[in-house]
Backbone atoms as SQL, in Angstrom:
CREATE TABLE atoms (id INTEGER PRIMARY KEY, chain TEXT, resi INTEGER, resn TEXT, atom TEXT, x REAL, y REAL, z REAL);
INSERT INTO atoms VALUES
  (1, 'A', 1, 'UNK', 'N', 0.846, -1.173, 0.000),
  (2, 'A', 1, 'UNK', 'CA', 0.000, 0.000, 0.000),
  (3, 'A', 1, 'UNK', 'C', 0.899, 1.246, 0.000),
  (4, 'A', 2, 'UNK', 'N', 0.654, 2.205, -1.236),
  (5, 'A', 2, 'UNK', 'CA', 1.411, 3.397, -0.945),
  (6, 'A', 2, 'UNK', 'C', 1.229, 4.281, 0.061),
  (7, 'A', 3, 'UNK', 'N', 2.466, 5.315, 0.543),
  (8, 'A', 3, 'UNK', 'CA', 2.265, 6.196, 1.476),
  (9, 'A', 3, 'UNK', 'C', 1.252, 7.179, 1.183),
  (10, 'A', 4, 'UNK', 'N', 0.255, 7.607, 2.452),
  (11, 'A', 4, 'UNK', 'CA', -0.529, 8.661, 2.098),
  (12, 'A', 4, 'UNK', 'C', 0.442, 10.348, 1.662),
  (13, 'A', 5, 'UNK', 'N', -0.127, 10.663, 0.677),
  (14, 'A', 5, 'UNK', 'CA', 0.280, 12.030, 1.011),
  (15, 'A', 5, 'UNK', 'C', 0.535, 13.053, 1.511),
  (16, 'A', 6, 'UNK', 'N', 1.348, 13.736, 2.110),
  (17, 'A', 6, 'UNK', 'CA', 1.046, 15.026, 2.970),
  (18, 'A', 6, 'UNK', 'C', 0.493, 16.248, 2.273),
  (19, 'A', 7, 'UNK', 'N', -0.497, 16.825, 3.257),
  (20, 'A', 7, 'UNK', 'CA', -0.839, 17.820, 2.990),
  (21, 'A', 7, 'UNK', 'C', -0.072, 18.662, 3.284),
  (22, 'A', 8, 'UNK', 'N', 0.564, 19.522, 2.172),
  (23, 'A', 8, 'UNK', 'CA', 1.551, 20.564, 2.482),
  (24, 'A', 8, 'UNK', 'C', 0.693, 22.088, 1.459),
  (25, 'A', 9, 'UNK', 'N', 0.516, 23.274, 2.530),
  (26, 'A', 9, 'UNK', 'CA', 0.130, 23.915, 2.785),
  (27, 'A', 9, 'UNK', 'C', 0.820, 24.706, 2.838),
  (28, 'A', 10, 'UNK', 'N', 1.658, 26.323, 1.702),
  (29, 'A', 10, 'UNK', 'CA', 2.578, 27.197, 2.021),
  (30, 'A', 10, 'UNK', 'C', 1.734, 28.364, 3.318),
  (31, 'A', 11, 'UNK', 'N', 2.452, 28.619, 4.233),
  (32, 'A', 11, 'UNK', 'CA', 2.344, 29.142, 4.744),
  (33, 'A', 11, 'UNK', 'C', 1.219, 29.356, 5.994),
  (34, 'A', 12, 'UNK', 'N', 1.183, 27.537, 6.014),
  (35, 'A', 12, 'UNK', 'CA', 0.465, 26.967, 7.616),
  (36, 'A', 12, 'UNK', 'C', 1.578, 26.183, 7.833),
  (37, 'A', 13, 'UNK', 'N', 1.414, 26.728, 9.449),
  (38, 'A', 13, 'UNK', 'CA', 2.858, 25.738, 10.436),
  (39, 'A', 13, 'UNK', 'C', 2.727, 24.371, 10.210),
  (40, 'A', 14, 'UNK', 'N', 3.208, 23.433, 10.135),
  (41, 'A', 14, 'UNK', 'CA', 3.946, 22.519, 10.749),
  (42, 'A', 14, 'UNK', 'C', 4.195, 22.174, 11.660),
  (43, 'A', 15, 'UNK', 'N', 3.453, 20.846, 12.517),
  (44, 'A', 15, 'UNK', 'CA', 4.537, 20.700, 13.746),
  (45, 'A', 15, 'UNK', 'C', 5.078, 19.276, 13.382),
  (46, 'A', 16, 'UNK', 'N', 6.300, 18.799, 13.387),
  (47, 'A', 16, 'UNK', 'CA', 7.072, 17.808, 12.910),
  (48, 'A', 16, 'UNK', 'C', 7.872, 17.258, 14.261),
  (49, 'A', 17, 'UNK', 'N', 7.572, 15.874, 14.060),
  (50, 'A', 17, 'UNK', 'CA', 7.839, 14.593, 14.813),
  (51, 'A', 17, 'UNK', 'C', 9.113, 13.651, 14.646),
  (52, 'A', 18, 'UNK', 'N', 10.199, 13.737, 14.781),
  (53, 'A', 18, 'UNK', 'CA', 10.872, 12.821, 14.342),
  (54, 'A', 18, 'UNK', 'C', 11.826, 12.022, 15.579),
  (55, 'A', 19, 'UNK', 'N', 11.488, 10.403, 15.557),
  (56, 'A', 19, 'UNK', 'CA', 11.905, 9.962, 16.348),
  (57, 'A', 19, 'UNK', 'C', 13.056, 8.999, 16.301),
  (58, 'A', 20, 'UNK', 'N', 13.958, 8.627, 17.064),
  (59, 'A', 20, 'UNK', 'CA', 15.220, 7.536, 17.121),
  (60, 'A', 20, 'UNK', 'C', 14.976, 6.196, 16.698),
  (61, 'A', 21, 'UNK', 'N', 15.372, 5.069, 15.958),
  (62, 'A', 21, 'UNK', 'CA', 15.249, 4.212, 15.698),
  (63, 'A', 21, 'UNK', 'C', 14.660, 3.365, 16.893),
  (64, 'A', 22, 'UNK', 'N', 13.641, 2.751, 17.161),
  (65, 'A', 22, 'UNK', 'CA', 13.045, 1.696, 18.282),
  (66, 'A', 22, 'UNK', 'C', 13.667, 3.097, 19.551),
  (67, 'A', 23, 'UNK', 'N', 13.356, 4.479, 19.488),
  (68, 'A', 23, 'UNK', 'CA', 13.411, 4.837, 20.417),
  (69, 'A', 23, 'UNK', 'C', 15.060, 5.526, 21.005),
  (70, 'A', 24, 'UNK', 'N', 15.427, 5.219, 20.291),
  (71, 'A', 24, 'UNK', 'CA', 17.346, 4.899, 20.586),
  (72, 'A', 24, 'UNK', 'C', 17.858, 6.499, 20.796),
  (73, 'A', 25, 'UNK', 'N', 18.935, 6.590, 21.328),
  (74, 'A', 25, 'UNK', 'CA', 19.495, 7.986, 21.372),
  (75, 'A', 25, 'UNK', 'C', 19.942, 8.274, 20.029),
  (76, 'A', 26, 'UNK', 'N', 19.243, 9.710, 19.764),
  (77, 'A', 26, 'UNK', 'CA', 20.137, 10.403, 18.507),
  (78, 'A', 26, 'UNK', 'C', 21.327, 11.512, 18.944),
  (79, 'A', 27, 'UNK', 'N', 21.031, 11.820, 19.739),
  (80, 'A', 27, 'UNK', 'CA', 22.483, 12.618, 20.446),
  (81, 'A', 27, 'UNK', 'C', 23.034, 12.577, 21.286),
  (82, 'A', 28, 'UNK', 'N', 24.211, 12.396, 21.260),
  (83, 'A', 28, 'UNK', 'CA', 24.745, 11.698, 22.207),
  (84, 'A', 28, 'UNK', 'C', 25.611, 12.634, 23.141),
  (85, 'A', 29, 'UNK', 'N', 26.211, 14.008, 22.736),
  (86, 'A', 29, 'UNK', 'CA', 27.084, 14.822, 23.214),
  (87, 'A', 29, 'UNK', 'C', 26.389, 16.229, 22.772),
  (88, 'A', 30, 'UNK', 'N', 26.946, 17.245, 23.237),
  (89, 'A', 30, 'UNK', 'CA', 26.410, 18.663, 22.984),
  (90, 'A', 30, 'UNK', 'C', 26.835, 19.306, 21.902),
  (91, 'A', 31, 'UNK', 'N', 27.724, 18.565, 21.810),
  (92, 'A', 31, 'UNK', 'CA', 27.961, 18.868, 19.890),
  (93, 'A', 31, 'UNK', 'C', 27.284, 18.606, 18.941),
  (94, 'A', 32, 'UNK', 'N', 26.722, 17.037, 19.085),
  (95, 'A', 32, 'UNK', 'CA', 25.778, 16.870, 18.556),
  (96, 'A', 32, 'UNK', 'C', 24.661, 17.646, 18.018),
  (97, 'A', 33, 'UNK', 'N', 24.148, 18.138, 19.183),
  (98, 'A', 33, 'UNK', 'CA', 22.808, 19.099, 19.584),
  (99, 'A', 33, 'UNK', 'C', 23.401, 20.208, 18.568),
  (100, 'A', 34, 'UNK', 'N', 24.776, 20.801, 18.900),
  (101, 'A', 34, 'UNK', 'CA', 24.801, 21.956, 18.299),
  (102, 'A', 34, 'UNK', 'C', 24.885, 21.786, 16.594),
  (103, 'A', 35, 'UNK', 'N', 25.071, 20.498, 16.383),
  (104, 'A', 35, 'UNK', 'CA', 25.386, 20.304, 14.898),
  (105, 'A', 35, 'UNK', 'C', 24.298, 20.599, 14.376),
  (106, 'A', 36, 'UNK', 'N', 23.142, 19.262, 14.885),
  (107, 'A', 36, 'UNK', 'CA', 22.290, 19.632, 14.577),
  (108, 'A', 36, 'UNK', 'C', 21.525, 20.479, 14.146),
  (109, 'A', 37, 'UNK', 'N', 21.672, 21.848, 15.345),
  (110, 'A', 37, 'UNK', 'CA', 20.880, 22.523, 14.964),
  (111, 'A', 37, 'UNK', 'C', 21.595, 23.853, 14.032),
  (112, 'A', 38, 'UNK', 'N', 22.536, 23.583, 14.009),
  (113, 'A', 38, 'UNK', 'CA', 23.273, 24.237, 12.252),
  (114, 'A', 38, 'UNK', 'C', 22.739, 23.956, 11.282),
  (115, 'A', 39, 'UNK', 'N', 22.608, 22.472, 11.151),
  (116, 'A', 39, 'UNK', 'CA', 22.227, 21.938, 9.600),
  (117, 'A', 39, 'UNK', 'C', 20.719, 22.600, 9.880),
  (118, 'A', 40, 'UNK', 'N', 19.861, 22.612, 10.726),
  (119, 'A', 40, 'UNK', 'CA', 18.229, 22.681, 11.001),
  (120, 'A', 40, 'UNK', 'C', 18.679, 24.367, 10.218),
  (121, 'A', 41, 'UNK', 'N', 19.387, 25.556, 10.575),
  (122, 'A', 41, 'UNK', 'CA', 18.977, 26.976, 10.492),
  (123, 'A', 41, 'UNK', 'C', 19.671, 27.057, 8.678),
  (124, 'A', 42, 'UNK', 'N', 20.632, 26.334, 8.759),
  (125, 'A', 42, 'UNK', 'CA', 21.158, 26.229, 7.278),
  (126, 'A', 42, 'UNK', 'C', 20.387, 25.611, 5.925),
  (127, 'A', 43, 'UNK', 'N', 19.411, 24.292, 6.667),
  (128, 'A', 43, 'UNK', 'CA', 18.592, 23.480, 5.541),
  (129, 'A', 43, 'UNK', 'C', 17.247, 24.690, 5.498),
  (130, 'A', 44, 'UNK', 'N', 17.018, 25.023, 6.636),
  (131, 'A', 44, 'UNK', 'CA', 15.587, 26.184, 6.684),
  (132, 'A', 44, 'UNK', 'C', 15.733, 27.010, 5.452),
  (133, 'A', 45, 'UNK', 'N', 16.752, 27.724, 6.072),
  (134, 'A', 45, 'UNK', 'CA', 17.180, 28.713, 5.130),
  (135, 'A', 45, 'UNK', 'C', 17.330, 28.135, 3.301),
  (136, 'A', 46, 'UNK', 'N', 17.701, 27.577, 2.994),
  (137, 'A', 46, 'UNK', 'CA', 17.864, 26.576, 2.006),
  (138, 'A', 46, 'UNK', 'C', 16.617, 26.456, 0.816),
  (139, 'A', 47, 'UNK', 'N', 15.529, 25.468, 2.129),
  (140, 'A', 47, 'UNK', 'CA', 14.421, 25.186, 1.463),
  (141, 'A', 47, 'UNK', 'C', 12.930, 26.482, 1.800),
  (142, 'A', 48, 'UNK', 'N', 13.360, 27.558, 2.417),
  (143, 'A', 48, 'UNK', 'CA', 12.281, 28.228, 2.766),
  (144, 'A', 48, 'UNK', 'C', 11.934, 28.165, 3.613),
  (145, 'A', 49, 'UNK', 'N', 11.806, 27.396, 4.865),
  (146, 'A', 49, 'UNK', 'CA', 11.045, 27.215, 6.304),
  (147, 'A', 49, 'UNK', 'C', 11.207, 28.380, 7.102),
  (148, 'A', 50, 'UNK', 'N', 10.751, 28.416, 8.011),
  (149, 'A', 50, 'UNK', 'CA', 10.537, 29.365, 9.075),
  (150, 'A', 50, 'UNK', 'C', 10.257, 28.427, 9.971),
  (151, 'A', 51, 'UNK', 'N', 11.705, 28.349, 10.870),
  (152, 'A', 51, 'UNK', 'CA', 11.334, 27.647, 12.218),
  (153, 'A', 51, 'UNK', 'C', 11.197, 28.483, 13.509),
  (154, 'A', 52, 'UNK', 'N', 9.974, 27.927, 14.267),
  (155, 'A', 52, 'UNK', 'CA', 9.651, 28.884, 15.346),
  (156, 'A', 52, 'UNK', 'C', 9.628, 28.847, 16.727),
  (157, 'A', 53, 'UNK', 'N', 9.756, 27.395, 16.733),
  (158, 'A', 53, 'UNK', 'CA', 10.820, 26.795, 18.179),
  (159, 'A', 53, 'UNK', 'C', 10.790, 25.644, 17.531),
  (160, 'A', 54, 'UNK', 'N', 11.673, 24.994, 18.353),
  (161, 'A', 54, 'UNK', 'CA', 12.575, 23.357, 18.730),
  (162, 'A', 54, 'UNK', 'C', 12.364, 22.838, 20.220),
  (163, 'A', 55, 'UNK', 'N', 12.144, 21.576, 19.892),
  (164, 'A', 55, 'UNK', 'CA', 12.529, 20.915, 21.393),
  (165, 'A', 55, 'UNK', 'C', 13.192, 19.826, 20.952),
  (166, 'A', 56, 'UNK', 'N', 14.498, 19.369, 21.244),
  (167, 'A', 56, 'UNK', 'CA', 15.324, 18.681, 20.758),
  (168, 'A', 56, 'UNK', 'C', 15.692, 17.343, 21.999),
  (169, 'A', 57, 'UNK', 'N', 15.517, 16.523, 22.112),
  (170, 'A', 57, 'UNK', 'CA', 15.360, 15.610, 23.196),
  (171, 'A', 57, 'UNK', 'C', 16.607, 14.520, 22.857),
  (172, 'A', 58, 'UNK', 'N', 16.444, 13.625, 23.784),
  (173, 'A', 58, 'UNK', 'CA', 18.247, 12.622, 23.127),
  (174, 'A', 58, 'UNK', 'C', 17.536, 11.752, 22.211),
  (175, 'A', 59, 'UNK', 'N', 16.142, 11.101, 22.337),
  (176, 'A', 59, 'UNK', 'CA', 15.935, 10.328, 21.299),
  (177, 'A', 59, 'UNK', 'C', 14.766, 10.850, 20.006),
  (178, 'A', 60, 'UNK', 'N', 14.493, 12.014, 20.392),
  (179, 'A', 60, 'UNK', 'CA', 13.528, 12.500, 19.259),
  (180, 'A', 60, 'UNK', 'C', 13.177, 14.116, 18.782),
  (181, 'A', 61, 'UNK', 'N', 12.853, 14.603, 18.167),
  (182, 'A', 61, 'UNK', 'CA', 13.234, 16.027, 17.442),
  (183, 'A', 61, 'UNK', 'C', 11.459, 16.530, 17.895),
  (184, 'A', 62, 'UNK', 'N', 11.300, 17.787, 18.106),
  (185, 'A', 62, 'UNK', 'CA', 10.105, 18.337, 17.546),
  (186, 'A', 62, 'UNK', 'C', 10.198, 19.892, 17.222),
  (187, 'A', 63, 'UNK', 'N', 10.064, 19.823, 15.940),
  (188, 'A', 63, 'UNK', 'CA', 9.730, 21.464, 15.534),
  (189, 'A', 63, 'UNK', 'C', 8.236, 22.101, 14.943),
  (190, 'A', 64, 'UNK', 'N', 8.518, 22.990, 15.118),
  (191, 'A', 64, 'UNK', 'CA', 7.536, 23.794, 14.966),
  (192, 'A', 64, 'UNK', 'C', 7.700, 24.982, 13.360),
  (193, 'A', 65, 'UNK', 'N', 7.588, 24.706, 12.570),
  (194, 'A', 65, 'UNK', 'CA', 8.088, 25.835, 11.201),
  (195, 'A', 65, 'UNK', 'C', 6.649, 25.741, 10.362),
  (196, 'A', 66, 'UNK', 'N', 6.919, 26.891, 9.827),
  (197, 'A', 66, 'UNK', 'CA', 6.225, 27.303, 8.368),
  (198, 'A', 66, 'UNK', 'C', 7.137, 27.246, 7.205),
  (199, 'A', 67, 'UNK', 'N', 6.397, 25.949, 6.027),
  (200, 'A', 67, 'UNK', 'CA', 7.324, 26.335, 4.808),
  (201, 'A', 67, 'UNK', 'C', 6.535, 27.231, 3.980),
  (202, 'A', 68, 'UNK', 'N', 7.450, 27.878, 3.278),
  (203, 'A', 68, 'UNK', 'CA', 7.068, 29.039, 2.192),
  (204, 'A', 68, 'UNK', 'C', 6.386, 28.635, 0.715),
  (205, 'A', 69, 'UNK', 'N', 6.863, 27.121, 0.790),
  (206, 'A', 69, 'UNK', 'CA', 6.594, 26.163, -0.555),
  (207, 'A', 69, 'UNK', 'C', 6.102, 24.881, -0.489),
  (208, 'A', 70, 'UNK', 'N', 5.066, 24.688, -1.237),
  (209, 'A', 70, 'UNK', 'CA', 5.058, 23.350, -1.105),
  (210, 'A', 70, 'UNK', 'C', 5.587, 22.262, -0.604),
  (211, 'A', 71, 'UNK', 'N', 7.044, 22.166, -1.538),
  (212, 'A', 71, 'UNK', 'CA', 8.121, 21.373, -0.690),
  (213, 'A', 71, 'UNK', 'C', 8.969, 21.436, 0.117),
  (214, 'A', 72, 'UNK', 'N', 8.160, 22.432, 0.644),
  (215, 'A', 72, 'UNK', 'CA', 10.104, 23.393, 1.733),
  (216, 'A', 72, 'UNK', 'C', 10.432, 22.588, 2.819),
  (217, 'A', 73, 'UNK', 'N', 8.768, 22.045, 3.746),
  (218, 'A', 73, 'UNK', 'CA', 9.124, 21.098, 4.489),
  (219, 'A', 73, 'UNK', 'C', 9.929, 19.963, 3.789),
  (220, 'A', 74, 'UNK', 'N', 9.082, 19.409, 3.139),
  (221, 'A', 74, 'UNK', 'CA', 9.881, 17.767, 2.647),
  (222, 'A', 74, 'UNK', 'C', 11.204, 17.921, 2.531),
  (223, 'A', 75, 'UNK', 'N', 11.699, 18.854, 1.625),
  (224, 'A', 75, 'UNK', 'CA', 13.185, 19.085, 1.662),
  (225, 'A', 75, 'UNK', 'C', 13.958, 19.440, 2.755),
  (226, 'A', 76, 'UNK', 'N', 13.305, 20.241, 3.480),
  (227, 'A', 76, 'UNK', 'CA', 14.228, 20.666, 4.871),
  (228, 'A', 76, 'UNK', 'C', 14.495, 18.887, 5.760),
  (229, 'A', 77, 'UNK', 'N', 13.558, 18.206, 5.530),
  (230, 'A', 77, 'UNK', 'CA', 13.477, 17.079, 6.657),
  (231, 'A', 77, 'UNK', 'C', 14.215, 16.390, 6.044),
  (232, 'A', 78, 'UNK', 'N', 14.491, 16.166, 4.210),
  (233, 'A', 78, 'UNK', 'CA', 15.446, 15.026, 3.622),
  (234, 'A', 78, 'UNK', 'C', 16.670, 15.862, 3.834),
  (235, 'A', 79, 'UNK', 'N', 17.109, 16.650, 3.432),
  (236, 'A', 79, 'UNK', 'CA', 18.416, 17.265, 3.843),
  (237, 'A', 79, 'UNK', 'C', 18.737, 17.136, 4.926),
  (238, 'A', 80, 'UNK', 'N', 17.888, 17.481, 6.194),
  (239, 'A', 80, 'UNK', 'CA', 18.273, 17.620, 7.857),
  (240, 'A', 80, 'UNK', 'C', 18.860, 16.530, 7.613),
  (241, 'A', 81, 'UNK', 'N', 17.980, 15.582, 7.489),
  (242, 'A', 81, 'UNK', 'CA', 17.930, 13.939, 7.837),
  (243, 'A', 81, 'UNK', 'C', 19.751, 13.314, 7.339),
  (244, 'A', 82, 'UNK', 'N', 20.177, 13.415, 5.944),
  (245, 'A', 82, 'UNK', 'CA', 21.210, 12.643, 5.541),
  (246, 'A', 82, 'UNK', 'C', 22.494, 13.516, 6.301),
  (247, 'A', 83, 'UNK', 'N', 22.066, 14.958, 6.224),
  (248, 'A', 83, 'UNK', 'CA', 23.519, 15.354, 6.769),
  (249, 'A', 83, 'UNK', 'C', 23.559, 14.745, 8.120),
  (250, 'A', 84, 'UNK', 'N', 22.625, 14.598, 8.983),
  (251, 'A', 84, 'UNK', 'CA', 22.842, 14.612, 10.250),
  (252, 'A', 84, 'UNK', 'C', 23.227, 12.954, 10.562),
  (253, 'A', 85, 'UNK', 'N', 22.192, 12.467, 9.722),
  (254, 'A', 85, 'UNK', 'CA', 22.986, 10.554, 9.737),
  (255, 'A', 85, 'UNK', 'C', 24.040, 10.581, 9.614),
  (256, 'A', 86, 'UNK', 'N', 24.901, 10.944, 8.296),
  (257, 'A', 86, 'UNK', 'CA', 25.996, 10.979, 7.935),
  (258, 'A', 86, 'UNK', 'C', 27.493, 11.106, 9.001),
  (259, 'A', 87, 'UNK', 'N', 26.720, 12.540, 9.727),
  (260, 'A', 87, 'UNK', 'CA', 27.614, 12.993, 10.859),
  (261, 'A', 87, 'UNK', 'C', 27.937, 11.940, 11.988),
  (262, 'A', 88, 'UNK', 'N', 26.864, 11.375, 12.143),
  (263, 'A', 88, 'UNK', 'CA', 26.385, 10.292, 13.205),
  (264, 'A', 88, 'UNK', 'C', 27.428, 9.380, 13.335),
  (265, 'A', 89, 'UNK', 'N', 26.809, 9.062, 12.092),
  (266, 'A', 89, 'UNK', 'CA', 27.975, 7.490, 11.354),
  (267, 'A', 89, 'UNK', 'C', 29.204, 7.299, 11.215),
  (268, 'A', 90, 'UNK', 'N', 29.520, 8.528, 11.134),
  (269, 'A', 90, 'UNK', 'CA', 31.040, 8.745, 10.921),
  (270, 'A', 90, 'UNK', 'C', 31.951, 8.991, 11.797),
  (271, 'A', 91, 'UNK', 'N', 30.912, 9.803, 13.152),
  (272, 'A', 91, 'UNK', 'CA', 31.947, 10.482, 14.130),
  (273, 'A', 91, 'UNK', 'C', 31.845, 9.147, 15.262),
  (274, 'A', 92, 'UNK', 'N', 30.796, 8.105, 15.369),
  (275, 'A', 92, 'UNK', 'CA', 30.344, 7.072, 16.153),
  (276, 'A', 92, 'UNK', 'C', 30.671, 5.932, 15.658),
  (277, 'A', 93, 'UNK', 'N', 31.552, 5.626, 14.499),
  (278, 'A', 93, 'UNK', 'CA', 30.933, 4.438, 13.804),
  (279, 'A', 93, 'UNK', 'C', 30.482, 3.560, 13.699),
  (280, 'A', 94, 'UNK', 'N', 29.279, 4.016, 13.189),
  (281, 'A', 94, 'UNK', 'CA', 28.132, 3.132, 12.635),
  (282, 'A', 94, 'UNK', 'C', 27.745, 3.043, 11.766),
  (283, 'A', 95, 'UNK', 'N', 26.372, 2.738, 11.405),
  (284, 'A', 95, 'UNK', 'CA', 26.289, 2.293, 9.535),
  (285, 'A', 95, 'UNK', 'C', 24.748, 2.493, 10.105),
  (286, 'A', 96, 'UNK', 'N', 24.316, 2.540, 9.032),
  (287, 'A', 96, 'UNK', 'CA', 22.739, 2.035, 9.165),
  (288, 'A', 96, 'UNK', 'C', 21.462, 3.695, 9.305),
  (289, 'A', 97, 'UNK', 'N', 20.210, 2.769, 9.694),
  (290, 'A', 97, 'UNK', 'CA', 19.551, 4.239, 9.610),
  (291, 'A', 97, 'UNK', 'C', 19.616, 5.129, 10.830),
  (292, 'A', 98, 'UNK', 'N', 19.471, 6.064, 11.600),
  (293, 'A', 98, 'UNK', 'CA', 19.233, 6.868, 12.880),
  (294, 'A', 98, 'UNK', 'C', 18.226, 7.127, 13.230),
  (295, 'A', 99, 'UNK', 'N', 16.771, 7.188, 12.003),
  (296, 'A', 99, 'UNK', 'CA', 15.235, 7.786, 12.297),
  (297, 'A', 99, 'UNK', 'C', 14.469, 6.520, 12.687),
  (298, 'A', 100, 'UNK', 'N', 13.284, 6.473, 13.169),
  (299, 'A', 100, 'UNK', 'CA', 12.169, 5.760, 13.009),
  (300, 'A', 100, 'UNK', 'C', 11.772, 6.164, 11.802),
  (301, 'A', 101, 'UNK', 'N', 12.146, 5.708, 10.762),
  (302, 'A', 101, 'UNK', 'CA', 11.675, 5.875, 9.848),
  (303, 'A', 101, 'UNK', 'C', 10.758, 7.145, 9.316),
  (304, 'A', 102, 'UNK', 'N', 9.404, 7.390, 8.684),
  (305, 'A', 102, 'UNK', 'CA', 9.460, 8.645, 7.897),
  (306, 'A', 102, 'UNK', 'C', 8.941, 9.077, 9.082),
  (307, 'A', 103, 'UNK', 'N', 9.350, 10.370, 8.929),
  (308, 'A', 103, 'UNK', 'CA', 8.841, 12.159, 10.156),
  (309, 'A', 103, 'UNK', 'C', 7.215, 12.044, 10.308),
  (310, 'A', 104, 'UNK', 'N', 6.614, 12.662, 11.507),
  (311, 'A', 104, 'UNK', 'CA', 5.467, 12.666, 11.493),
  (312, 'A', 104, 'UNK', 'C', 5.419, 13.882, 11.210),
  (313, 'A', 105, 'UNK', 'N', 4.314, 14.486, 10.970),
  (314, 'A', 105, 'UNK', 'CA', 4.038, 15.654, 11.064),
  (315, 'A', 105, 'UNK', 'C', 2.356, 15.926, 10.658),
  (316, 'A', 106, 'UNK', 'N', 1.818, 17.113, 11.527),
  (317, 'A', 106, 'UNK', 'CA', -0.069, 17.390, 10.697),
  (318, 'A', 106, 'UNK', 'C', 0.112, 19.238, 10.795),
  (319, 'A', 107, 'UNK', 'N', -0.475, 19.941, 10.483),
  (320, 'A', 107, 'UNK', 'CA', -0.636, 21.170, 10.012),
  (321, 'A', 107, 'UNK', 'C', -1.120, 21.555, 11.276),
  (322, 'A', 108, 'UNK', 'N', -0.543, 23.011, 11.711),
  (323, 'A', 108, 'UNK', 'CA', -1.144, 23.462, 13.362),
  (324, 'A', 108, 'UNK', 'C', -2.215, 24.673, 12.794),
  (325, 'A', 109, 'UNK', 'N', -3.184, 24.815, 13.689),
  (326, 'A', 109, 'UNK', 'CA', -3.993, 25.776, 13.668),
  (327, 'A', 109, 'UNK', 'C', -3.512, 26.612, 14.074),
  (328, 'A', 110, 'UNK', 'N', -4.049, 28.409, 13.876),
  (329, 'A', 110, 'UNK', 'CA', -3.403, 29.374, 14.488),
  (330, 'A', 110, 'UNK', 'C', -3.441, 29.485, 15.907),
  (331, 'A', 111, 'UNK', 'N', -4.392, 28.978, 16.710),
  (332, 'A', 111, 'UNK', 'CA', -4.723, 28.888, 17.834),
  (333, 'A', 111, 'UNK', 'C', -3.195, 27.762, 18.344),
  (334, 'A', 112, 'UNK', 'N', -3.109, 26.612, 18.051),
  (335, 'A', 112, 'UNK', 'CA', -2.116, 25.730, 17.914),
  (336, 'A', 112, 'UNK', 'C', -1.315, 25.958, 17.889),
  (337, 'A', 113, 'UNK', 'N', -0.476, 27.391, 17.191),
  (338, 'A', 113, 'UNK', 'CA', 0.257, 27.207, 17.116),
  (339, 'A', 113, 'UNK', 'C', 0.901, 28.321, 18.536),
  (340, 'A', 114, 'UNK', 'N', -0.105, 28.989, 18.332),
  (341, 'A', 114, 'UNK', 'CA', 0.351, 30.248, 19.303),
  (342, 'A', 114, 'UNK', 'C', 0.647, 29.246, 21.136),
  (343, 'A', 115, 'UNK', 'N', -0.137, 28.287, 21.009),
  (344, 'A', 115, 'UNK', 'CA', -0.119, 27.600, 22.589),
  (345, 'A', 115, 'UNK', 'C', 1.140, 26.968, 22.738),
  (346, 'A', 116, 'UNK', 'N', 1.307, 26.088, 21.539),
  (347, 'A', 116, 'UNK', 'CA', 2.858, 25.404, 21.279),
  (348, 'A', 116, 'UNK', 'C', 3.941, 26.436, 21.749),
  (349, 'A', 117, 'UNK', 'N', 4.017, 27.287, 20.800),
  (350, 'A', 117, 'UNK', 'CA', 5.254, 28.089, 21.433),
  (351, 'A', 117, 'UNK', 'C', 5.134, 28.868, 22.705),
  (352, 'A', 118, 'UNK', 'N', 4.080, 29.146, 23.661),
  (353, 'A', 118, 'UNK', 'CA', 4.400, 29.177, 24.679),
  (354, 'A', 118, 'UNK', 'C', 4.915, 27.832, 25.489),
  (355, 'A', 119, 'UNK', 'N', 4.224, 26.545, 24.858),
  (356, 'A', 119, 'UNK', 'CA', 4.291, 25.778, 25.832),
  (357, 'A', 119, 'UNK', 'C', 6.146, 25.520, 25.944),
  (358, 'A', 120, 'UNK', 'N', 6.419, 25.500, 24.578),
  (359, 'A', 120, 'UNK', 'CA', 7.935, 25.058, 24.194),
  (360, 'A', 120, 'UNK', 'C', 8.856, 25.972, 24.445),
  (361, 'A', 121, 'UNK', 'N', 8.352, 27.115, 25.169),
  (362, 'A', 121, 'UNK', 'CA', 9.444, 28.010, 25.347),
  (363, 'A', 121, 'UNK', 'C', 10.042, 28.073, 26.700),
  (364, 'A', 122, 'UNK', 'N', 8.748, 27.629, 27.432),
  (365, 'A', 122, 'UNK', 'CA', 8.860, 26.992, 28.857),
  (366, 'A', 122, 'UNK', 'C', 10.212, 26.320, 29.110);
């Protein structure tokens, strides 16, 4: 059965889900974190997003952005995604995937979105 489609929507938020393989740590050191979130302001910038907070946890990601394009999300999450495996793999060595597989994500209401970023700023 093929994957459903996402509804991608320029210029309604995003809130995006992405979790560690069976749960597993994706960062392991504070470098990590900081890498991370280089490639996150560099791929934004890139594909169009507007990210409007982060909560970055050891085994799973959640952001909060608006893409400008159709595909701004999809691309921001395949780019995030290989540079940051890549980094993974190389500086840890390992092989293999780092995600639970594909990102969640559903479209926030304006109400939604305004509560999120208080809650995440907490």
């Amino acid at each position: 059965m093929p994957r459903r489609a996402r509804i991608s929507i320029p210029g309604i938020p995003w809130h995006i889900i992405q979790r560690g393989s069976n749960r597993s740590v994706c960062f392991f050191t504070d470098e990590d974190y900081q890498l991370y979130l280089h490639h996150l302001k560099e791929q934004a910038d890139k594909s169009g997003c507007d990210i409007h907070a982060y909560v970055l946890m050891s085994n799973h990601v959640h952001l909060l952005l608006t893409p400008k394009h159709e595909d701004s999300a999809a691309m921001l999450m395949k780019n995030l995604g290989q540079r940051y495996v890549q980094y993974i793999n190389r500086t840890y060595q390992r092989s293999g995937t780092l995600w639970e597989g594909r990102y969640r994500s559903c479209l926030a209401q304006s109400e939604d979105y305004v509560l999120a970023v208080i809650v995440i700023s907490n």
